[in-house]
C-alpha positions in Angstrom: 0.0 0.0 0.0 2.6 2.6 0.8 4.7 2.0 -2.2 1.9 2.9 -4.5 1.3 6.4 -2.2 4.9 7.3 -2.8 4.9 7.3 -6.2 2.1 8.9 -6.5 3.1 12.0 -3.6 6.4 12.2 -5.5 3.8 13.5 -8.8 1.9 15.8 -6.7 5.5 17.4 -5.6 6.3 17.5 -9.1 9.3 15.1 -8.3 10.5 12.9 -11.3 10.3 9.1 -10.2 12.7 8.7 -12.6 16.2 10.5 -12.0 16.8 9.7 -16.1 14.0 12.6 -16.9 15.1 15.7 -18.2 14.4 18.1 -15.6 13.2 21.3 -17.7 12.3 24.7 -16.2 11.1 27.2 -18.6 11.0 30.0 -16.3 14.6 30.3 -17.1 14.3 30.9 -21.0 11.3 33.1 -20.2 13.1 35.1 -17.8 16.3 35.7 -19.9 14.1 36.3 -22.8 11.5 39.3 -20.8 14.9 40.9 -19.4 16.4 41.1 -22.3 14.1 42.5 -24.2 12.6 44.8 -21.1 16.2 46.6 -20.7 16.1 47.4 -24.4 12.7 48.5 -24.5 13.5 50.4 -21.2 16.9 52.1 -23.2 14.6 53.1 -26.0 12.5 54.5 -23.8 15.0 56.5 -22.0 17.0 58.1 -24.9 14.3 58.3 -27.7 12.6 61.9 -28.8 9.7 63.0 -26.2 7.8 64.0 -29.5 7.4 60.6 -30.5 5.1 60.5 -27.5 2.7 62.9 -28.4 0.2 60.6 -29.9 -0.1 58.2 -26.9 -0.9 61.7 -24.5 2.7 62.4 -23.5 3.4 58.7 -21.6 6.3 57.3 -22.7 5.1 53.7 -23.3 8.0 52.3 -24.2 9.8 52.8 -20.8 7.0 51.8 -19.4 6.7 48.6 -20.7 10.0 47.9 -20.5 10.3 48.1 -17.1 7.3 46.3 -16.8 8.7 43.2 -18.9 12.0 43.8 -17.0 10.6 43.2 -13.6 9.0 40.2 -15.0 11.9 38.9 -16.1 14.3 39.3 -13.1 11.0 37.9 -11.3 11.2 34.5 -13.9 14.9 34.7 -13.4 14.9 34.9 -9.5 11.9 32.1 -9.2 14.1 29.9 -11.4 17.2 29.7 -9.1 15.3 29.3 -6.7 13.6 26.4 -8.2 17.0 24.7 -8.9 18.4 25.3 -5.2 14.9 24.2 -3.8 15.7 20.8 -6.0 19.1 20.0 -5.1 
């Protein structure tokens, strides 16, 4: 009876029964990919005319964005290392 709870607790944790399974966390693609793409957006932002804003009533959208996908990032980035200290 208690060797067929294990297995089954060990896929409610999300631990792989198998140590052979590729152990795959896409938080840390997504992560790299938002911050990267957030700091440039945030750069843009930064340096690029103000008149370019006028249309879009003065905000500067693209620093605001940015910085929005850049916390997102570092956030996907931080919960990733986590993740792989949390499973060693």
């Amino acid at each position: 009876m208690t060797t067929q709870i294990l297995p089954q607790a060990a896929r409610l944790l999300g631990k792989p029964e198998d140590p052979t399974i590729m152990n795959f966390d896409l938080r840390l693609p997504l992560g790299l990919l938002f911050t990267l793409f957030g700091a440039i957006l945030s750069i843009f932002g930064a340096v690029s005319d103000p008149k370019i804003y006028e249309k879009s009533l003065g905000i500067n959208i693209n620093l605001v964005w940015g910085a929005v996908m850049l916390v997102f990032g570092l956030l996907m980035l931080v919960l990733a290392i986590k993740g792989r200290k949390n499973d060693r």
